[in-house]
Backbone bond lengths (Angstrom), bond angles and torsions (degrees), N, CA, C in turn:
res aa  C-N    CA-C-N  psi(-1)  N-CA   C-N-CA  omega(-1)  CA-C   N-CA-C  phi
1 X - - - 1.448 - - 1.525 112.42 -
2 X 1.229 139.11 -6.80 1.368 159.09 176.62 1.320 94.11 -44.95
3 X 1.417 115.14 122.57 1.670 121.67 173.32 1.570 107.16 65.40
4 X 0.812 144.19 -2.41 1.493 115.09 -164.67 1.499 103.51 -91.17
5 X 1.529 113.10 165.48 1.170 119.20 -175.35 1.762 86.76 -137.93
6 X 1.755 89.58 156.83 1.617 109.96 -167.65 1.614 95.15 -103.38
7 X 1.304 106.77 156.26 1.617 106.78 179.04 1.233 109.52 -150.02
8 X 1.433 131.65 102.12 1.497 119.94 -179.78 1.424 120.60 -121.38
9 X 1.404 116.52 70.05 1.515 105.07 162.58 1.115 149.76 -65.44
10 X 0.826 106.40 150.24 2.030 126.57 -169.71 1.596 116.96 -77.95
11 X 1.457 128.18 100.63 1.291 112.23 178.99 1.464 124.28 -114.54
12 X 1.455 113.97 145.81 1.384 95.36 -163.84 1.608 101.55 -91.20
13 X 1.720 108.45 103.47 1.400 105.93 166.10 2.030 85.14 -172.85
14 X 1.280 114.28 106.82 1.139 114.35 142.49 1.562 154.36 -112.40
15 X 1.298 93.55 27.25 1.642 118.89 -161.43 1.118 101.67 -126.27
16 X 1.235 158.78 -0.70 1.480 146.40 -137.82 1.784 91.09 -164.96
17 X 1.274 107.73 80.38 1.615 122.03 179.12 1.857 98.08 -52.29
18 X 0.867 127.02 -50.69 1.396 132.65 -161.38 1.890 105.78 -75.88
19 X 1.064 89.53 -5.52 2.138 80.24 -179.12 1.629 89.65 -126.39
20 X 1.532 119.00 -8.12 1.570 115.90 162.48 1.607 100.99 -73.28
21 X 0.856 138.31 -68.12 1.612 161.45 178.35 2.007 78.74 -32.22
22 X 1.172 130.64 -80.73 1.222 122.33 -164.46 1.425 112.87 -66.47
23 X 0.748 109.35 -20.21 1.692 90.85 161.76 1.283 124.40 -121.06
24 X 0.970 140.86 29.12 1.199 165.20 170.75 2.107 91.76 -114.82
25 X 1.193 147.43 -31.72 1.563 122.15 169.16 1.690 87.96 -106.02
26 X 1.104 130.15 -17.14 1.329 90.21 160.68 1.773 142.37 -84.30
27 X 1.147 107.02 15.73 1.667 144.47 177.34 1.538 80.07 -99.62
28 X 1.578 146.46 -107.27 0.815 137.96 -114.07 1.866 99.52 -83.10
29 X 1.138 128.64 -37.23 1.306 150.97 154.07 1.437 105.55 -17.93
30 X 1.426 125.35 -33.79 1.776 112.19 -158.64 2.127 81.09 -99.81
31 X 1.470 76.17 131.81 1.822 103.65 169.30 1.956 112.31 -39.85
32 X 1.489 113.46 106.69 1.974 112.39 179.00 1.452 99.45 104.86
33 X 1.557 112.98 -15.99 1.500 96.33 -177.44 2.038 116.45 -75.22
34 X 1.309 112.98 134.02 1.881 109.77 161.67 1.134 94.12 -86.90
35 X 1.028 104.45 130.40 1.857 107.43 141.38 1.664 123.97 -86.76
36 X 1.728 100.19 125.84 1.524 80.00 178.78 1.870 136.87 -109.16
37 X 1.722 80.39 -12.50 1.238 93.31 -170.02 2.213 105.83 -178.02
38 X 1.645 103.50 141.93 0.816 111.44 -160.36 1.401 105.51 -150.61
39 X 1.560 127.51 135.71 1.171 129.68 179.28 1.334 112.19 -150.18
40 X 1.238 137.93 179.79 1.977 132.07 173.19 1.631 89.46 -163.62
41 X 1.090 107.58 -173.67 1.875 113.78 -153.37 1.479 86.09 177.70
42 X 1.822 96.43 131.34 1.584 100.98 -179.65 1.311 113.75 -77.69
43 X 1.284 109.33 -33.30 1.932 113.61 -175.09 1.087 107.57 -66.97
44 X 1.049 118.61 -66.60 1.593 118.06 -167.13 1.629 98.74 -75.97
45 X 1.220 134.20 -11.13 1.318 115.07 162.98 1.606 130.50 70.96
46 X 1.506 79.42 41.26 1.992 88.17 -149.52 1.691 72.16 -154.21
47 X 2.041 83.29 147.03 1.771 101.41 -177.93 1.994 91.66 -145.04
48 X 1.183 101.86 120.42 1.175 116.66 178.73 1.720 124.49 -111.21
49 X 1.584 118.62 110.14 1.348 158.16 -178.73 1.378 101.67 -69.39
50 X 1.616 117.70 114.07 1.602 121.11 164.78 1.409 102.08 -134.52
51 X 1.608 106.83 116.72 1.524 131.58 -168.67 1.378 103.78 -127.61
52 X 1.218 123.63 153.47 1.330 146.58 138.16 1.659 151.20 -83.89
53 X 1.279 129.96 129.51 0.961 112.55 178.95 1.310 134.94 -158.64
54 X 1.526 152.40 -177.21 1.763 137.29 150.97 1.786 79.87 -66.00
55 X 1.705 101.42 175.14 1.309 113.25 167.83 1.221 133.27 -56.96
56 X 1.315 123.91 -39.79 1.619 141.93 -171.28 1.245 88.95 -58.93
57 X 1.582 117.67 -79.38 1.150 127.23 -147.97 1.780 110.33 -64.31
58 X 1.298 105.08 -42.56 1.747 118.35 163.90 1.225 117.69 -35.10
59 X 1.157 125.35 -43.46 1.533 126.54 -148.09 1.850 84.74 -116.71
60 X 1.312 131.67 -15.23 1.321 131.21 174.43 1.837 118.44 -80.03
61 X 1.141 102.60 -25.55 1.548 120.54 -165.63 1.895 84.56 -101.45
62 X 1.136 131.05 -30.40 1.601 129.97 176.65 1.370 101.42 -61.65
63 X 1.391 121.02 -68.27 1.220 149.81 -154.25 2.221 93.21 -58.48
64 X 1.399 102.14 -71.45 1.510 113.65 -166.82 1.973 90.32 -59.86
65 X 1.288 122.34 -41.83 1.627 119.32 176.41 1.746 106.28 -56.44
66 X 1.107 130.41 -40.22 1.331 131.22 170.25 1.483 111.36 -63.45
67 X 1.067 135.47 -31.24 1.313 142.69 -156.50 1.492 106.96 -98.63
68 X 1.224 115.52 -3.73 1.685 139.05 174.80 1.261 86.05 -96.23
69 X 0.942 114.69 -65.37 2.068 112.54 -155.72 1.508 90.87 -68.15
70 X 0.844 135.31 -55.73 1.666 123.50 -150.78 1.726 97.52 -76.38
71 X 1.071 120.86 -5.42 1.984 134.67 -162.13 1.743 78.81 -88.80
72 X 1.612 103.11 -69.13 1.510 102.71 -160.68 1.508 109.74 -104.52
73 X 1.204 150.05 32.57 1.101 129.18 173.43 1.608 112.18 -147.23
74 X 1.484 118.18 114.63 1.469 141.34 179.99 1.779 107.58 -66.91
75 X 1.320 133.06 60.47 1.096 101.00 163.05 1.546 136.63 -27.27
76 X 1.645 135.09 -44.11 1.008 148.75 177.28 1.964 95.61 -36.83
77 X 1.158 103.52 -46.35 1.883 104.04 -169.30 1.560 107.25 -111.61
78 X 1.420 108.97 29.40 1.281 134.16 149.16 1.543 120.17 -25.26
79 X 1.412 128.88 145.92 1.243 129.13 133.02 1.223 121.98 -176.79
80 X 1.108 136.58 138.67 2.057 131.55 -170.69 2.039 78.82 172.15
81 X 1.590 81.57 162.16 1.370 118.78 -163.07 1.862 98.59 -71.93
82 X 1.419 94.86 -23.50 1.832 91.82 -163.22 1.592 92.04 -99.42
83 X 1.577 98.64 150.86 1.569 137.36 -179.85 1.966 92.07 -57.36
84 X 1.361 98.99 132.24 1.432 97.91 167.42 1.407 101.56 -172.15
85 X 1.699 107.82 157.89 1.427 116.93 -176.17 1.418 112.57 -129.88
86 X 1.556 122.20 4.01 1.438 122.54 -159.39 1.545 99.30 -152.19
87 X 0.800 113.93 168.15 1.820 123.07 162.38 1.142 119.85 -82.21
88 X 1.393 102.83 -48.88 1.973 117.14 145.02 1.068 117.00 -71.82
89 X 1.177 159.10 27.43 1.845 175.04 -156.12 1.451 87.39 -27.59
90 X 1.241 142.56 -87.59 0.940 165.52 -127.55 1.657 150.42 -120.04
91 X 0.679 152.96 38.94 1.627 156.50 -73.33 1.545 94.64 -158.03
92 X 1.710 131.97 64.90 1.747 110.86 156.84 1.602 115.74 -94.24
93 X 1.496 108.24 149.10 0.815 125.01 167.05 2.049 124.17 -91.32
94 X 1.326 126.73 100.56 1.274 89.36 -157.74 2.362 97.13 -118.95
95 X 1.229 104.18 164.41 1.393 103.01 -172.66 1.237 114.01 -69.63
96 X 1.509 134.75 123.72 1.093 117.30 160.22 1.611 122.97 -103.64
97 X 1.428 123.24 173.29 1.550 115.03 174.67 1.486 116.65 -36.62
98 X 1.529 123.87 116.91 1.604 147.55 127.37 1.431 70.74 148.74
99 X 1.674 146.70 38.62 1.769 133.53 171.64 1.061 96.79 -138.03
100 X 1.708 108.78 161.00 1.839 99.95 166.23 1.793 85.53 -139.97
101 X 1.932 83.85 -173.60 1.550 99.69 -160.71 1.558 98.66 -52.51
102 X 1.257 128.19 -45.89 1.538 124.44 -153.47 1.516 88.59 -51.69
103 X 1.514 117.60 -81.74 1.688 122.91 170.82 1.391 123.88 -4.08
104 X 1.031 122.32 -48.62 1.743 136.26 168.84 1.746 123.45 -72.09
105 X 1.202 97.49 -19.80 1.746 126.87 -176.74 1.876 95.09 -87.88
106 X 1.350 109.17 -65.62 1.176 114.60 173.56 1.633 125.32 -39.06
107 X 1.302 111.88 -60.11 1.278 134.34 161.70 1.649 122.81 -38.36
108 X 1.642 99.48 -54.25 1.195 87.42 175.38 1.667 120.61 -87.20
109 X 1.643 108.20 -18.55 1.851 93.31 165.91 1.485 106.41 -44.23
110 X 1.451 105.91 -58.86 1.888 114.87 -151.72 1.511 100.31 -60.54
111 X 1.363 131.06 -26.25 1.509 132.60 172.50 1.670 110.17 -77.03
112 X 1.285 102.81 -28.27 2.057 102.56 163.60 0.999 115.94 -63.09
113 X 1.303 121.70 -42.18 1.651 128.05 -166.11 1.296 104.69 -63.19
114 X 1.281 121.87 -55.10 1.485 149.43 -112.61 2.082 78.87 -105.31
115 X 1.266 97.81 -75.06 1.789 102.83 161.57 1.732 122.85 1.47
116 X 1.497 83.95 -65.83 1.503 123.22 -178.68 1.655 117.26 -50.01
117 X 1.392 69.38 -81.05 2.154 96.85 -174.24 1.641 91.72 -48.74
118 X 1.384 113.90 -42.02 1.966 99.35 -160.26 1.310 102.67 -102.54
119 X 1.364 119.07 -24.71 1.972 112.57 -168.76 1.366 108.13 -107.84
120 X 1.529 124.59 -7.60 1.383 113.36 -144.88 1.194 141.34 42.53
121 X 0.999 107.85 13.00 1.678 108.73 160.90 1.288 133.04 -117.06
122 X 1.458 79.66 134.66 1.871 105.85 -165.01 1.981 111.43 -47.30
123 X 1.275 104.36 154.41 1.411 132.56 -176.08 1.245 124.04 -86.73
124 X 1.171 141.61 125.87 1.278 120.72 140.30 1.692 117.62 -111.59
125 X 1.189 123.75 163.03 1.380 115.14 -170.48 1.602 98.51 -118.41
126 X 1.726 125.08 119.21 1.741 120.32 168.56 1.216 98.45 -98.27
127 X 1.493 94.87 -162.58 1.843 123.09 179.85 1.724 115.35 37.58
128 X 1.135 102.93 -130.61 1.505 114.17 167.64 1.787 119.37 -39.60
129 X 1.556 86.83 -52.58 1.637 100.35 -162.25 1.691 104.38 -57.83
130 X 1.596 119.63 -35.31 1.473 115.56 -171.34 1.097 121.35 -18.68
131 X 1.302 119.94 145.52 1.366 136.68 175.99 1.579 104.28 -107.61
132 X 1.440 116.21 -30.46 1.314 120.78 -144.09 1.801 83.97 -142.80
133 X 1.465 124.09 132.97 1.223 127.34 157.69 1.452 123.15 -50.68
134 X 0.688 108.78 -65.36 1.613 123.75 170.44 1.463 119.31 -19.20
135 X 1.571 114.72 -28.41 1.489 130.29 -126.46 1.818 93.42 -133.11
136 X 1.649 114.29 -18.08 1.479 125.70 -146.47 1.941 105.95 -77.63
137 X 1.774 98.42 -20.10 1.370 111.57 -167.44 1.690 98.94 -116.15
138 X 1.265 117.98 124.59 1.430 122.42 -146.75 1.830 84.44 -88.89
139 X 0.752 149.77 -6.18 1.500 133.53 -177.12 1.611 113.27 -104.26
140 X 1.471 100.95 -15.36 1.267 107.05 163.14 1.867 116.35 -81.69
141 X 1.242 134.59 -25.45 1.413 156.71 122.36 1.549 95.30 -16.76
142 X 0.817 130.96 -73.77 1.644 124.14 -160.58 1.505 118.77 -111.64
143 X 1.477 110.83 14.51 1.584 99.78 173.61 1.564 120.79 -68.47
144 X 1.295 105.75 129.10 1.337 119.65 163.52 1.610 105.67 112.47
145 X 1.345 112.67 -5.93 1.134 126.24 -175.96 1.298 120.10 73.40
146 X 1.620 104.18 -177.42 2.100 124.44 168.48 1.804 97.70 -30.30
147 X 0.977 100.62 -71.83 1.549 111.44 -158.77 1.615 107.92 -60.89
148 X 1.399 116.17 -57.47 1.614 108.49 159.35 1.533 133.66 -44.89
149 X 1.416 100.20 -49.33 1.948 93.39 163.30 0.952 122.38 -50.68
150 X 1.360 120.19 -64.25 1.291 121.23 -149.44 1.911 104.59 -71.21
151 X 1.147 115.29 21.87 1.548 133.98 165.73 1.947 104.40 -123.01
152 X 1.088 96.34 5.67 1.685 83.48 178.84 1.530 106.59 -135.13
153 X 1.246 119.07 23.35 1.568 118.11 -152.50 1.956 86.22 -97.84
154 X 0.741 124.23 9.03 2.185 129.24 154.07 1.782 97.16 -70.38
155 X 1.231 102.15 -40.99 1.845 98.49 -147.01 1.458 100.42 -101.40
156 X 1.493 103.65 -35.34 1.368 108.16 177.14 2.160 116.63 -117.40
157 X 1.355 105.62 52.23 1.545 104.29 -175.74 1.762 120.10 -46.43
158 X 1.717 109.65 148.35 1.242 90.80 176.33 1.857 103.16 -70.59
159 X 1.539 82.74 -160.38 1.928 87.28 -171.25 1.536 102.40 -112.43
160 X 1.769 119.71 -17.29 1.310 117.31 150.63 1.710 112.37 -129.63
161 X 1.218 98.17 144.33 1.402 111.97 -159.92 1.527 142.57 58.66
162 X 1.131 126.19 -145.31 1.225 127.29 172.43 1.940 106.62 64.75
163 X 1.214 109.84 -142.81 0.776 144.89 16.57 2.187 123.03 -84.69
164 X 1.033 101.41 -2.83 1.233 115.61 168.65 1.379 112.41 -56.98
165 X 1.220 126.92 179.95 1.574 141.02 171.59 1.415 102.89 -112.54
166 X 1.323 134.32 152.76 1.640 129.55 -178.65 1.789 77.49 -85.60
167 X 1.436 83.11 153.02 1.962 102.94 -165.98 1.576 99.59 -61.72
168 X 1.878 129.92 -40.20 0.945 162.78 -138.12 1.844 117.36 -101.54
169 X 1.303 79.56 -70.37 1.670 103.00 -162.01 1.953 106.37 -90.99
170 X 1.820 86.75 -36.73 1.750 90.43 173.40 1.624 106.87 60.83
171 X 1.214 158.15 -154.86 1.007 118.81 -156.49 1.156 101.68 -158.50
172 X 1.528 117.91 167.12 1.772 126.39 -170.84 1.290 122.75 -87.35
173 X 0.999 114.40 177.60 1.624 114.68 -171.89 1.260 111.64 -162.52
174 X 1.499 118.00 92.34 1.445 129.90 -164.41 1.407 106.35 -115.76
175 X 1.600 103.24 143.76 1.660 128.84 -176.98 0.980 109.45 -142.18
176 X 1.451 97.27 163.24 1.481 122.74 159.90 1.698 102.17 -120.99
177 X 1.601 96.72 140.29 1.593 109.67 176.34 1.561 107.77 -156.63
178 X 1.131 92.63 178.68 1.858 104.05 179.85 1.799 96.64 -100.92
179 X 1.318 113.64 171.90 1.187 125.14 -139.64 1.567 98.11 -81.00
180 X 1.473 125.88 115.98 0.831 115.97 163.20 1.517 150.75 -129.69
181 X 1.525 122.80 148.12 1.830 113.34 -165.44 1.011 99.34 -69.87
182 X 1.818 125.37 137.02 1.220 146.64 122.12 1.730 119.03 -56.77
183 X 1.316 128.53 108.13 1.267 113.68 -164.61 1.626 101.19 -149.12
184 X 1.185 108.15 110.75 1.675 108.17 -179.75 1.451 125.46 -106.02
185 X 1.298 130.21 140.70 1.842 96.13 -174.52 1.938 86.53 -134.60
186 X 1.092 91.96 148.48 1.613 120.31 -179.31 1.636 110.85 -56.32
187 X 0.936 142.67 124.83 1.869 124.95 163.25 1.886 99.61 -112.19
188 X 1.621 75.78 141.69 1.806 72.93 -177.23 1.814 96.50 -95.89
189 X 2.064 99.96 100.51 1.178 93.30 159.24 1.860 68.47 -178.06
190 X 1.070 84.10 -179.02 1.915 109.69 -170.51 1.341 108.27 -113.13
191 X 1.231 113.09 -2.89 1.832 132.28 -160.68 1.748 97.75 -74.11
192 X 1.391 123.44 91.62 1.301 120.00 -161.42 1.717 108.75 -69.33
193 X 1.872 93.57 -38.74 1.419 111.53 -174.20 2.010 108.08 -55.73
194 X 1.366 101.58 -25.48 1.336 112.25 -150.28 1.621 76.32 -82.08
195 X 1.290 134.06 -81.20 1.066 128.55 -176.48 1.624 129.17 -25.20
196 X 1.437 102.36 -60.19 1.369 109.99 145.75 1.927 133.75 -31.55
197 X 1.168 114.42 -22.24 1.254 120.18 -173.55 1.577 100.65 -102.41
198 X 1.638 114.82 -37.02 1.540 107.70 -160.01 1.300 83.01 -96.34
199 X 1.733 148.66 -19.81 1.176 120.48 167.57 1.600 121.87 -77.15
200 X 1.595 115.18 -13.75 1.813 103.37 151.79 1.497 132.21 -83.34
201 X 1.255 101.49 10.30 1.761 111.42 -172.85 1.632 100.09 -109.49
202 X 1.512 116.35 -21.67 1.165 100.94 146.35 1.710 154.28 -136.27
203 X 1.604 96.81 39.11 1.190 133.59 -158.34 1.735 94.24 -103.57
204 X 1.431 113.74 113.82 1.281 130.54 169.42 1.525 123.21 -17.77
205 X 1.977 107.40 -61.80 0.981 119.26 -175.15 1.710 110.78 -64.91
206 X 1.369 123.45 -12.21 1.271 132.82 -163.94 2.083 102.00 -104.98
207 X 1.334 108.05 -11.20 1.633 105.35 174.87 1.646 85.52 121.71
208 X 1.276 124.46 -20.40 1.479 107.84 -159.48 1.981 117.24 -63.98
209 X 2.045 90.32 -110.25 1.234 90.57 -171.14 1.678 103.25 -91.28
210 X 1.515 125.86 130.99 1.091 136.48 169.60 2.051 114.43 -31.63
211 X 1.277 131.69 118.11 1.312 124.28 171.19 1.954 101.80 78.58
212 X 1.659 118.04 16.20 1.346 99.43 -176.92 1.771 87.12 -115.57
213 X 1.104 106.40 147.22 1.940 115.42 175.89 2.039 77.79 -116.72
214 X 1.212 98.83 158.68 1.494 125.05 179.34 1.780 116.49 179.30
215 X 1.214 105.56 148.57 1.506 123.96 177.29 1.451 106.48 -147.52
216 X 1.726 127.52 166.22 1.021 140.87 -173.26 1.669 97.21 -112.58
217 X 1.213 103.10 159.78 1.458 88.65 -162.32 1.731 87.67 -161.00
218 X 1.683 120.66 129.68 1.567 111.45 158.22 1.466 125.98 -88.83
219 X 1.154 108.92 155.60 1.688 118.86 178.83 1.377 121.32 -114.34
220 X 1.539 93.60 67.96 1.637 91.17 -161.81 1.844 133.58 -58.10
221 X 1.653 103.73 0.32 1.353 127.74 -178.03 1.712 103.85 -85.41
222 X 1.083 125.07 -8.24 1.437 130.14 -164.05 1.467 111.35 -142.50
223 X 1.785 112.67 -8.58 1.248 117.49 177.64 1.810 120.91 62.42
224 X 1.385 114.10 19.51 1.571 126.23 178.46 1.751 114.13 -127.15
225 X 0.956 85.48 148.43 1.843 92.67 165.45 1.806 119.45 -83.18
226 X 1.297 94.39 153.61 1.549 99.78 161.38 1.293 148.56 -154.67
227 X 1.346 122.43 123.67 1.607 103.91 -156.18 1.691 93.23 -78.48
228 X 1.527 121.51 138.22 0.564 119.92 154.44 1.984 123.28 -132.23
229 X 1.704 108.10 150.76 1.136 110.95 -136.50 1.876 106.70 -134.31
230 X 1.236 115.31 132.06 1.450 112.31 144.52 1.269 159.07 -108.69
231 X 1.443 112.93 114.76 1.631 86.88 -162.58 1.169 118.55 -108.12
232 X 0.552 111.48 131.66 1.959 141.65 -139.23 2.189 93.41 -85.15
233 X 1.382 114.42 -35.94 1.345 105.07 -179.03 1.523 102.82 -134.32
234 X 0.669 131.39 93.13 1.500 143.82 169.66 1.695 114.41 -28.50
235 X 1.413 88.98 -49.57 1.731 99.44 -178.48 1.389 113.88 -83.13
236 X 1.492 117.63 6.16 1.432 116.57 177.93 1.655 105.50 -116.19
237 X 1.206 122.79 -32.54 1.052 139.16 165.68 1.494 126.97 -142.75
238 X 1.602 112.44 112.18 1.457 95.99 -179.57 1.364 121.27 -107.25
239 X 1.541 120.46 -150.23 1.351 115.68 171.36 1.859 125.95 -49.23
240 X 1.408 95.67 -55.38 1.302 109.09 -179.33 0.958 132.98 -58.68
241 X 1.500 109.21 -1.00 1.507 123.99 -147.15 2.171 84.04 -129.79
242 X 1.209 103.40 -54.88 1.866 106.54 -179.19 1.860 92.25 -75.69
243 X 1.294 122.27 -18.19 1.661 107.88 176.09 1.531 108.03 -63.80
244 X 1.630 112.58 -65.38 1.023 115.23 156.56 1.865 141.58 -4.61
245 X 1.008 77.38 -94.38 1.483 92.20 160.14 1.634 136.58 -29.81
246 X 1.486 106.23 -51.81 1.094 125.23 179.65 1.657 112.17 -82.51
247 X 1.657 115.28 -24.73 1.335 121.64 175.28 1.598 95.15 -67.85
248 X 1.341 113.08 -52.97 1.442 114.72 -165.57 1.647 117.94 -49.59
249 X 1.258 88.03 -37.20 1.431 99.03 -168.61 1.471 116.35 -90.48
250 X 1.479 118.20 -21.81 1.937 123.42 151.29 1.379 98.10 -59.33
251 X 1.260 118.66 -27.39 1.865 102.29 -153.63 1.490 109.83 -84.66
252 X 1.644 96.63 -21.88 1.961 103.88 169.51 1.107 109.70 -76.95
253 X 1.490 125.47 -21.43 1.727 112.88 167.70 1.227 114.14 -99.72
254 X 1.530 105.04 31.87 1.666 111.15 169.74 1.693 103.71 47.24
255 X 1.818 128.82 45.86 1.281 147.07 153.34 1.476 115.20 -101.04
256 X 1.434 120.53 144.88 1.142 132.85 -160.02 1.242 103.36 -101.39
257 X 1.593 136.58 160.43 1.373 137.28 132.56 1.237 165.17 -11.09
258 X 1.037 138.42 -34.07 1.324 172.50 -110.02 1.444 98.12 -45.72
259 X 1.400 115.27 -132.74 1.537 115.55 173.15 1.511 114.81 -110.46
260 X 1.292 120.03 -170.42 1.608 124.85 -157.96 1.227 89.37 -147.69
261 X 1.557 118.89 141.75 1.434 135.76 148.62 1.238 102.86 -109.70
262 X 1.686 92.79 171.66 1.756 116.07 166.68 1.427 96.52 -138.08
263 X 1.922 91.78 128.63 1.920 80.56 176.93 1.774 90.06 -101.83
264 X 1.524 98.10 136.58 1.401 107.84 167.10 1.276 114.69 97.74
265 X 1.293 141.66 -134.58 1.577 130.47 -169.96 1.466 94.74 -127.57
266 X 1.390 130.58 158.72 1.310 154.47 136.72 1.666 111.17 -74.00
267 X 1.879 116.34 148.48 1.282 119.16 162.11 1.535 93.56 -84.11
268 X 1.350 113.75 145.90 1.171 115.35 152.17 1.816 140.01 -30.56
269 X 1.427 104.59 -55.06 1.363 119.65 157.64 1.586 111.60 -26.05
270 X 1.298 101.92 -72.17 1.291 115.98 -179.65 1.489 118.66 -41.93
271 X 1.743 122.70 -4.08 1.337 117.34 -175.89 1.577 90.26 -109.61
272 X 1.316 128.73 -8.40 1.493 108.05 -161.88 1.550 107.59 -101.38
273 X 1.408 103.23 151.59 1.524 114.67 179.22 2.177 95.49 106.18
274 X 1.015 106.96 32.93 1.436 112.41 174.45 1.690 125.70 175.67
275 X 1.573 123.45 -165.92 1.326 87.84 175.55 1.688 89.27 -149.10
276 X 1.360 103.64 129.89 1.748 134.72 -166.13 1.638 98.65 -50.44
277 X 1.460 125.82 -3.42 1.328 93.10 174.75 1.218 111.47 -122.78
278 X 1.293 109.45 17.40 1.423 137.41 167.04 1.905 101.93 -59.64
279 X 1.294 100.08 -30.81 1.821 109.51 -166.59 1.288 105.13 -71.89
280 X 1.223 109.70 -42.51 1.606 131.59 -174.62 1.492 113.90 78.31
281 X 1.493 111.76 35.82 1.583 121.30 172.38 1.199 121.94 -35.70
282 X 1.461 119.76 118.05 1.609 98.72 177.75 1.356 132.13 -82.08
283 X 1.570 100.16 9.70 1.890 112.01 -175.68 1.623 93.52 -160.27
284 X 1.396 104.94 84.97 1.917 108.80 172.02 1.425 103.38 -133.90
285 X 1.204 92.65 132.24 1.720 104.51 163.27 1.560 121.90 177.93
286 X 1.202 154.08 178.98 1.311 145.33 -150.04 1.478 112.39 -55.99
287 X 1.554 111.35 -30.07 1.499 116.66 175.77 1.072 103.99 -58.84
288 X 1.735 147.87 -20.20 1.297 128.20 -172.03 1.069 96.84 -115.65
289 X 1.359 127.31 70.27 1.684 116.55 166.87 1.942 88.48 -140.04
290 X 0.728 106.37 99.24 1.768 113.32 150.45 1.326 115.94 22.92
291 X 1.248 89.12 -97.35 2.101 111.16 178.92 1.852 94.01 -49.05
292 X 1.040 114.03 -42.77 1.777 89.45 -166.48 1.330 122.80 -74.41
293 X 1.758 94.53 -43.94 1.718 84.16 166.73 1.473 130.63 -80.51
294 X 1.341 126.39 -13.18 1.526 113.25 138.26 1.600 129.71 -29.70
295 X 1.540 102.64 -56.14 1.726 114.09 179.48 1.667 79.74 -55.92
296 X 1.057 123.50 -113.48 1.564 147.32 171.68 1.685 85.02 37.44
297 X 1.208 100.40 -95.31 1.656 134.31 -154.94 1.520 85.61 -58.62
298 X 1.392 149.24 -29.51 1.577 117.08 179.65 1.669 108.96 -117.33
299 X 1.772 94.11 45.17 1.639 83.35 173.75 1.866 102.81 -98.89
């Protein structure tokens, strides 16, 4: 585990098994890369890549995974429930044990450039990586979406290239951050507004939970809503703690529970002091704990 850095981008294509399949082996395909974990979702329309790596090889397996998405995927004939500005939407790099933040910062400039120099498409840099304040909180980077930037790219330029949007791919948005849960939970009701309300009652930026980002979101394939959520510090707020919360807060609009995902891996840490089926995951077990599929993936 010495040096490696984790990399999980976000692509907008969850319907189209055959351009998931291509970028997803061309990620696993580049020489040092693990693969650790991989999932896509029809609503939100988005398939999310969790790899490992030293730097070279990290930021090489990013680079050739972008180069799939921008080959096959038209934002212009776009559509899924989740916020996006790129075909590659999304791009963190985050440190794992024998790396630190600078290392992950590094990585993700040299994966902006690299974006650039080979795909033409423009950059933006969040989290750590910022260049530009403005730029440091990734939803501020993509408000209003593909279709809103690419009318605001005077006011809001990327930080490499462009200043245009690629007509297609529209453009990336790469970071460095510390490790963070993707965690969505189901409510059994269709009540979009309702979702909408318990994801600002407990969404940081809204007064809520300190370090939690959240939105309400429909699933029109399953006919339910879902808040779905990141929490950005684990050790300030974790699952058990945003599960909570979010039960509490369906249960005042007399809304139910349903089930919970995690897109991508959990640290272990992050499970202790409670008990995981308390979450009501609908796909948990040793494969989603961090440390194992590292062990796993470099035997």
């Amino acid at each position: 585990m010495a040096g490696l850095i984790e990399c999980v981008p976000n692509f907008s294509e969850g319907r189209d098994q055959r351009v998931v399949d291509a970028i997803v082996s061309a990620i696993a395909g580049t020489p040092g890369v693990l693969l650790l974990a991989q999932e896509s979702d029809t609503d939100h329309n988005r398939s999310v890549v969790t790899f490992a790596a030293e730097p070279a090889p990290v930021v090489e397996a990013a680079v050739r995974g972008v180069a799939e998405a921008v080959r096959h995927i038209d934002l212009a004939k776009h559509d899924g429930v989740h916020p996006r500005i790129g075909a590659a939407d999304v791009i963190p790099f985050v440190p794992l044990q024998g790396s630190r933040l600078e290392d992950a910062i590094y990585a993700a400039h040299s994966a902006g450039r690299e974006i650039w120099r080979r795909l033409n498409v423009p950059v933006y840099f969040y989290e750590a990586a910022a260049l530009r304040p403005e730029y440091r909180r990734l939803e501020m980077v993509r408000r209003g979406g593909f279709h809103a930037l690419r009318q605001e790219t005077a006011s809001r330029p990327p930080d490499v290239g462009g200043p245009e949007l690629h007509p297609a791919a529209g453009a990336c948005v790469v970071g460095a951050r510390r490790f963070l849960i993707a965690f969505n939970i189901d409510l059994e009701s269709d009540d979009l507004e309702a979702a909408r309300a318990i994801a600002r009652a407990v969404r940081a930026s809204s007064g809520g939970l300190p370090t939690v980002k959240a939105i309400g979101v429909p699933l029109p394939s399953r006919g339910i809503v879902q808040v779905s959520m990141n929490l950005t510090d684990y050790e300030i707020v974790g699952v058990y703690r945003a599960f909570e919360a979010v039960r509490s807060e369906a249960a005042r609009l007399g809304i139910g529970i349903g089930s919970s995902e995690l897109i991508g891996l959990i640290p272990r840490a992050a499970l202790q002091g409670g008990d995981p089926a308390s979450l009501r995951f609908q796909d948990f077990g040793p494969h989603r704990v961090l440390e194992n599929r590292l062990e796993e993936a470099a035997r």
